[in-house]
N, C-alpha and C positions, 0 to 999 in steps of 0.2 A: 067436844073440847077443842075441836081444829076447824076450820070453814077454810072454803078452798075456792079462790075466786079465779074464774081468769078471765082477764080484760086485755083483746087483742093478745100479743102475745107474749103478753106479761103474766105470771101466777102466781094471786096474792094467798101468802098462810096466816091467816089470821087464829092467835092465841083467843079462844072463845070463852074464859072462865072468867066473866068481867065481876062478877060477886065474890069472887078471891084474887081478884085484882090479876087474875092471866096468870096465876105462882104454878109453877112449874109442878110436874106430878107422873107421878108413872105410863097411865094412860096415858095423860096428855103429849108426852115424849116419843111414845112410842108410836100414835096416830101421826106426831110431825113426822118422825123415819118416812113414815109409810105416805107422805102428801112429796116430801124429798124424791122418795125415787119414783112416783110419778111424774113429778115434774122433769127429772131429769129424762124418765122416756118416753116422753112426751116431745114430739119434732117441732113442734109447734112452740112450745115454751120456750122463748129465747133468754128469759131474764124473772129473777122469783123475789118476792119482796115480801117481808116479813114485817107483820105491827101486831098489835095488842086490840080487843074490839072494848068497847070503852075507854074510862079514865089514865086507864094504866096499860103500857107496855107489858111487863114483865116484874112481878113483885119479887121474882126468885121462888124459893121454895114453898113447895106449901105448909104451912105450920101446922097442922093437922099429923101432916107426913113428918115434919122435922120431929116431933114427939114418938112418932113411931122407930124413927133412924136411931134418937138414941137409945133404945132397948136392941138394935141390932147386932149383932154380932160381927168383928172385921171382916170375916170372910163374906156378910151380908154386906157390908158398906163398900166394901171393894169389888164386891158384884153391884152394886147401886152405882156407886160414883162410876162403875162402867157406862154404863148406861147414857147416862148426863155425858158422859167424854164422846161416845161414840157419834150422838145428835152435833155434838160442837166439831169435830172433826168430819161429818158427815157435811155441816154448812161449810167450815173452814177449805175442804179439796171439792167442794161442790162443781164441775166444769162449766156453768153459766152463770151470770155474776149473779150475784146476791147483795139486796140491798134492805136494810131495816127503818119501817118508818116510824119511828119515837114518839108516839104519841102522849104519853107520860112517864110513866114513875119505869126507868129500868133501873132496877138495884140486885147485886149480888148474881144471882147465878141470870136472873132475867138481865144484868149490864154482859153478863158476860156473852148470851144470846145473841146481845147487839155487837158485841166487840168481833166475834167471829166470821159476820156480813163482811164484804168485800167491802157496801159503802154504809154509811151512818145519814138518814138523816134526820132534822130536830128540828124544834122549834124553841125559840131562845128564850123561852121562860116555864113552858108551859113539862117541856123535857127535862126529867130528872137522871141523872146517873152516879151511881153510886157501888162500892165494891164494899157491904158493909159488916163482913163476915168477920169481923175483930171484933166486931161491939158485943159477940154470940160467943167469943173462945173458938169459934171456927177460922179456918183459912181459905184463901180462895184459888186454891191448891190447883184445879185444874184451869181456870181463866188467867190464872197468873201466865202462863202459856204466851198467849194471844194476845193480852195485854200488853207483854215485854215487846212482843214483835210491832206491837202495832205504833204504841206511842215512846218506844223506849224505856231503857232503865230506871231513868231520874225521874222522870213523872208518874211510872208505872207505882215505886216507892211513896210517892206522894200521896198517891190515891188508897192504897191497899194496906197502908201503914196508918193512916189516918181516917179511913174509912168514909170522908165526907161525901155527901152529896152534891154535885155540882147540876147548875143548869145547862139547857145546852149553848147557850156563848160562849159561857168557861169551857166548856166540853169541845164547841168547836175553834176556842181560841187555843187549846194543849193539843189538839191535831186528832181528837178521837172522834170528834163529829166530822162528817166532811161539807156538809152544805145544811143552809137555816131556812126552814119557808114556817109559815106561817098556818099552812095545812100541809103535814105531813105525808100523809096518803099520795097528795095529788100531787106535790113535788116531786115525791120517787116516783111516780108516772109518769113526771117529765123526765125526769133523772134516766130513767129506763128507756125511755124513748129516744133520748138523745144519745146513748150510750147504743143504744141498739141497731143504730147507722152503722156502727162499725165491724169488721167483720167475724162473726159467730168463732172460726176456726181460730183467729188470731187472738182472741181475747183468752179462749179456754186455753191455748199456748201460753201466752202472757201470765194469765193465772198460776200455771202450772209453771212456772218459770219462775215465778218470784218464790212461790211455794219453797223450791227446790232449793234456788241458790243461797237461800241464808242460811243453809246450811251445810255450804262446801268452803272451803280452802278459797281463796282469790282465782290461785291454779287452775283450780277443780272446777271454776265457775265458769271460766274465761272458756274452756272448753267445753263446757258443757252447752255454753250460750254459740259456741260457735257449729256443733252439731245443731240446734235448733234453729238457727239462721240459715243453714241448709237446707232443713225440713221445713222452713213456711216459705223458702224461695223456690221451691217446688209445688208450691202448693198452687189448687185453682183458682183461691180467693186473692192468692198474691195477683196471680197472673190478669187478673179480671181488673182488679185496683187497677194494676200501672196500666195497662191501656186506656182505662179509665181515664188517669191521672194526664197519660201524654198529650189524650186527645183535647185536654180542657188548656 
């Protein structure tokens, strides 16, 4: 259900269930955990990039499964929806960037897959996205999350209250795609590449820094960023830059 590429040292997790359109599913969640912390102990793997093999990114759930969730029991759905929260919180604090390449249809909990990735990228017609768990009496209770942070309130409501599908223009014109190529794949390889000049310790800081501060106090930020300015002005990769930098 998961294929596990790695090119240089990039590592691609490719969603492998192209005949149910990549829809998300117990195994297949739990093989991603497990391609995750590889990647992350892996010294080699500086940057992980996530698509769909086929048509489609990410269809969301399987329907097969949604028939079985509702015979569940709360205490089963609240064990299930763990599950789906831990994979998205597992990519969301992931320490090397993550980037998702949209090769078609992400809707619902596969949009939320994408929303979690650090960066988005799409292709302007061919990329769907879509949150469309209102059309089912469902909500999209845990991506609502990530969504809020990622493109805001107002448009977050736009999307999740309305459930439409947008391409990725629209997608990258409301701030939730970050860059359009025409093949996906090989764009977040450039994306990756280009991103991966900078340096490893100061990004997983960065990360971890945005993480953190939207949810302190101004006070609470200002200090916290200023402990962190400490710690990477110490650090080897600071030190290696500015000599770097002086000698140029």
């Amino acid at each position: 259900m998961i294929k596990y590429v790695l090119k240089g040292n990039t590592a691609i997790i490719i969603l492998n269930r192209p005949e149910k359109r990549n829809a998300l599913h117990p195994e297949l969640i739990k093989q991603f955990k497990e391609k995750l912390k590889e990647a992350e102990k892996d010294e080699n793997v500086k940057a992980v990039i996530i698509t769909g093999e086929g048509k489609a990114f990410c269809a969301g759930a399987d329907l097969e499964y949604l028939k079985e969730l509702s015979r569940f029991s709360s205490v089963e759905n609240e064990k299930d929806s763990g599950e789906l929260a831990e994979l998205f919180l597992m990519i969301y604090k992931f320490p090397k960037p993550t980037i998702a390449a949209v090769n078609g249809a992400a809707i619902a909990g596969g949009c939320g897959l994408a929303t979690v990735c650090d960066l988005i990228v799409a292709h302007p017609d061919h990329s769907k996205f879509g949150y469309s768990e209102v059309k089912i009496g469902f909500i999209p209770a845990i991506v609502s999350i990530f969504i809020i942070k990622r493109i805001g309130e107002g448009i977050a409501k736009q999307l999740l209250l309305t459930g439409e599908i947008i391409n990725g223009k629209r997608a990258y014109e409301l701030g939730l795609a970050n860059f359009l190529y025409n093949n996906v794949l090989d764009g977040a390889l450039e994306v990756a590449s280009n991103i991966l000049k900078n340096s490893a310790f100061s990004m997983q800081l960065t990360k971890s820094m945005i993480n953190t501060v939207s949810n302190l106090s101004v006070e609470d930020a200002v200090n916290y960023c200023i402990r962190l300015n400490a710690v990477s002005r110490g650090s080897a990769d600071f030190k290696k830059g500015l000599e770097s930098f002086i000698k140029k």
